[in-house]
Residue, then its C-alpha position, 0 to 999 in steps of 0.5 A: x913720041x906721036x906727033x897728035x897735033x898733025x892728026x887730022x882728027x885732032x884738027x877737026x876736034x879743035x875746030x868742032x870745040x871752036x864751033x861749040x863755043x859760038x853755039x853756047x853763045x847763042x844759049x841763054x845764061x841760065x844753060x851756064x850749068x847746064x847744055x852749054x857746060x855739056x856741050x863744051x865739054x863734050x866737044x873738047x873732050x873729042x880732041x883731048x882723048x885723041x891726043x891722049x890716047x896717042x901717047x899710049x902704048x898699046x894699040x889696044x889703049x889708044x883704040x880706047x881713047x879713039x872710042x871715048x872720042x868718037x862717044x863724044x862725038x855723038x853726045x855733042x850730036x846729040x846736044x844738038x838735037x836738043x839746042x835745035x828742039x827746046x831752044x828752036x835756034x836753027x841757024x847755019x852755026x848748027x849745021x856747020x857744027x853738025x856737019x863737023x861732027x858727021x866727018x869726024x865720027x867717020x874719020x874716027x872711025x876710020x882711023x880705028x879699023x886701021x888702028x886694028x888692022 
């Protein structure tokens, strides 16, 4: 059985979900349904498919889930492209978060081409 929680990929996941949630503090609470539903669950959706894919088998299976992970990394990127221009919040949350989210779409990455070789 594959230890997920030692994976650095997964601590980063939790860290990036940790700061999501500071973010959608910052939204208004009209968003409850909308950005701040997406964005949390974007975020945790990384280290959920990270962990759930380490369960699997097949290298090919937990490649799978490493993709939908790091696809879920550039939706929360994304996300923050909209809280930064609609809501014009432009604070040092965002930029932490983003910057998170930069390391982990390369560690992601990483971590699949060695998963492949």
């Amino acid at each position: 059985m594959k230890n997920f929680k030692k994976l650095i990929i997964w601590q980063k996941g939790i860290e990036i979900v940790k700061k999501a949630y500071d973010i959608c503090e910052l939204l208004p609470t009209e968003e409850k349904y909308g950005i701040k539903s997406q964005l949390s669950r974007a975020a945790l959706s990384i280290s959920l498919n990270v962990a759930e894919g380490s369960s699997r088998k097949s290298k090919k299976d937990y490649h799978r889930f490493l993709e939908i992970a790091l696809g879920s990394s550039f939706e929360v990127e994304t996300i923050l492209v909209v809280i930064e221009e609609v809501y014009k919040v432009n604070n040092e949350l965002l930029k932490e978060l983003d910057n998170l989210i930069t390391e982990e779409q390369k560690m992601l990455q990483s971590f699949m081409l060695k998963l492949n070789s």
